[in-house]
C-alpha positions, -999 to +999 in steps of 0.1 A: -056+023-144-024+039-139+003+024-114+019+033-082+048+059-088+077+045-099+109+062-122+119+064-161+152+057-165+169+069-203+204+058-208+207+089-230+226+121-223+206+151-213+213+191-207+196+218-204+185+226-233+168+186-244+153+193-213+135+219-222+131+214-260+122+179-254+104+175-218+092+209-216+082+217-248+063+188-250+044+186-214+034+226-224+022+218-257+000+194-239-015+204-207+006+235-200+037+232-180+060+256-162+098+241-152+111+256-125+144+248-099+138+218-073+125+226-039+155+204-027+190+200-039+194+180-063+220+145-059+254+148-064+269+144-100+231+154-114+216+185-123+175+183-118+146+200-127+107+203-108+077+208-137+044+219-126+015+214-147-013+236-151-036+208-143-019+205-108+002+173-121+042+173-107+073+157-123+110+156-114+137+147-136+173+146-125+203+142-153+238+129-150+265+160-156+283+133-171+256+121-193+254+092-173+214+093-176+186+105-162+159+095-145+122+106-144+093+106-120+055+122-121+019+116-120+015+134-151+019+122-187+047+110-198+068+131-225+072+114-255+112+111-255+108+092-225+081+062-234+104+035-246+123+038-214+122+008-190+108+013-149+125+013-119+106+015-085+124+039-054+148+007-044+157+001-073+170+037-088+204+053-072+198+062-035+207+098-039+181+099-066+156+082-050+157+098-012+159+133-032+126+130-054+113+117-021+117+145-002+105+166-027+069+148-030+066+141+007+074+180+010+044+185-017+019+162-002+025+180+030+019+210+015-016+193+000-024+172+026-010+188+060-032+163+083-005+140+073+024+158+079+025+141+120+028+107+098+060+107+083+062+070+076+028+062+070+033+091+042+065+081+030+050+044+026+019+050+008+039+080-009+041+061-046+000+060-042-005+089-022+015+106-054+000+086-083-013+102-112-054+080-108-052+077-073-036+104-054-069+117-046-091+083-037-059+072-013-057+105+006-096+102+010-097+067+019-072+079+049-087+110+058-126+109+054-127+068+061-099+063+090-082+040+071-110+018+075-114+017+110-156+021+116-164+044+145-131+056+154-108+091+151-090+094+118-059+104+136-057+073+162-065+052+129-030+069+110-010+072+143-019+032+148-003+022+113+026+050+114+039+033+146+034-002+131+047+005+099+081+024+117+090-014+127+104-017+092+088-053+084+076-047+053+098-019+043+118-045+015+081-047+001+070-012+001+064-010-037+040-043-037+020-033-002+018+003-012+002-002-044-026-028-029-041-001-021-051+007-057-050+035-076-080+041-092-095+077-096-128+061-080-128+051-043-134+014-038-138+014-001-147-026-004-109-029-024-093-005+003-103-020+035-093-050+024-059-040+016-061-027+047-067-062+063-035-075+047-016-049+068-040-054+100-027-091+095+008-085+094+004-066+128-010-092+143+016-117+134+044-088+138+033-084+176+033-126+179+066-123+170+071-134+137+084-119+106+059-121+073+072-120+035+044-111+015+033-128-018+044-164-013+040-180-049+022-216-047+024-246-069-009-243-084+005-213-100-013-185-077+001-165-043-005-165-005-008-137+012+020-141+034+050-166+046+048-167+087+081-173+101+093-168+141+134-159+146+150-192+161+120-215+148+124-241+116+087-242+109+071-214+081+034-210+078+015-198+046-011-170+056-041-160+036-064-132+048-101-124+042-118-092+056-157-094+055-176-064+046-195-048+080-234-064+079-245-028+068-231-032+037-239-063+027-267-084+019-257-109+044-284-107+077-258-115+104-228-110+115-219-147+111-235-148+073-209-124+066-180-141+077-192-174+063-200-160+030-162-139+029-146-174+040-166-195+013-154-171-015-115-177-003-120-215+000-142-223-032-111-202-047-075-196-036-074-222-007-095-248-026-070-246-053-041-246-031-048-278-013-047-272+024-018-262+046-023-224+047-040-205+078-070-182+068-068-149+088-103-134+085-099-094+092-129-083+110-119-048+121-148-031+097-171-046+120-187-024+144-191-027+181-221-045+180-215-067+154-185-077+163-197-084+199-224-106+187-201-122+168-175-132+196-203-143+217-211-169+190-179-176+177-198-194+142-173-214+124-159-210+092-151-233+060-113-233+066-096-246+093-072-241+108-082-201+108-083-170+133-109-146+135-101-113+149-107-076+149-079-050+161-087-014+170-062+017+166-057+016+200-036-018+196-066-040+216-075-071+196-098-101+201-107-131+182-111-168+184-099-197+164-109-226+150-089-256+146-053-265+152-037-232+146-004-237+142+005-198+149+008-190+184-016-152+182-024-153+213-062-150+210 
């Protein structure tokens, strides 16, 4: 399975004419390739140059005048002058580089995708899966036929809800790693994507309690948390780990609470078993529909992990839940 987007750096010198007896050549030989002037101006101190495949694949590569490098970017194959060359994701590479090839694939996946042009930072994001070479087409689905996950509800309140959320900047440091949890497989995993999705419904609800998250907290046993849980002013960090059940309609579990016990049981008899206690279980229940989820906040069934927090958040922002026992986050739920 290919990765999320991320650049080629050579620390050789290029011109025009490797570029096209060595890039060119080689990606027309293949698949059948046409290079052709950026749609955007390309960074100071580089010349650039925009290849389109015949297969509808893209690639960008921008060279140092000074032959100060190059860098390369596309969800196509990779020419062969370039596969010893080491990775660097958009942070890393030069800024001018990076918010150039940017603006060139967010201007392309508008042009592909135009129901997510009102998004621009829910597309700029997700833009290293929403432009990968196995899953630019599965991603884009997942978001426009499936709502992001949300059952029962309008695909544009789904996308407006985690444009504003992700506009707060909180996990903009760890674009790259949240991005690509989303997977980029050429087959849609909706059981993989909502639950990447519950990771970011998670961080939402501790964003609006006030506390900034870091994601991917490395353990002692040699694993990671989902999340570090820290409030501004306050000493105390709490380790996060978050479940989302599958809805009861696509599951073999009868109720409701089955589902929820079974999802918690697979995180304790793993992760959490292993980590020793300490951590807070967030279990994600926003796949649930209406009536699930109502039966299920009537009941309010334990789980196998305390302390933990059951809730369910709609794109309208309203969330519910319960807990169960000493939670030391303050959720309000």
């Amino acid at each position: 399975m290919a990765q999320p987007l991320r650049f080629r750096c050579s620390t050789e010198t290029w011109n025009a004419g490797r570029v096209r007896d060595e890039l060119l050549a080689d990606l027309d030989a293949n698949i059948g390739a046409t290079a052709t002037s950026p749609w955007y101006r390309a960074p100071s101190g580089y010349a650039a140059r925009r290849f389109e495949m015949d297969n509808g694949d893209v690639a960008l590569f921008a060279y140092a005048e000074n032959g100060g490098g190059a860098y390369w970017l596309g969800n196509t194959e990779t020419p062969s002058a370039l596969w010893r060359t080491e990775k660097e994701g958009f942070g890393e590479a030069p800024h001018d580089v990076s918010r150039w090839a940017q603006r060139e694939l967010l201007a392309g996946l508008h042009d592909e995708a135009p129901w997510l042009e009102p998004y621009t930072y829910l597309s700029w994001f997700f833009l290293p899966v929403f432009c990968s070479k196995d899953g630019r087409e599965t991603s884009r689905t997942f978001f426009r036929e499936h709502a992001a996950g949300f059952p029962d509800a309008n695909r544009d309140d789904a996308l407006a809800f985690y444009d504003d959320f992700l506009k707060s900047g909180i996990l903009e440091e760890y674009r790259h790693v949240m991005a690509g949890k989303l997977g980029t497989s050429e087959y849609l995993d909706l059981t993989r994507t909502a639950a990447a999705m519950g990771e970011f419904d998670a961080a939402w609800l501790l964003h609006e309690a006030g506390y900034d998250v870091t994601p991917e907290i490395e353990v002692a046993t040699g694993h990671s948390l989902d999340f570090r849980a820290e409030r501004p002013g306050e000493s105390a960090a709490h380790l996060v780990e978050v479940t989302r059940p599958l809805p009861v309609n696509e599951r073999s579990a009868g109720t409701p609470a089955a589902a929820i016990r079974d999802t918690v049981a697979t995180k304790t008899d793993g992760q959490l078993a292993k980590h020793g206690g300490g951590a807070t279980l967030l279990v994600d229940c926003s796949s649930f529909p209406d009536d699930d989820w109502r039966a299920l906040l009537a009941e309010e069934p334990d789980v196998q992990h305390r302390p933990a927090a059951v809730f369910r958040v709609r794109p309208s922002g309203r969330v519910e839940g319960y807990t169960k026992g000493a939670l030391p986050l303050d959720l309000g739920l």
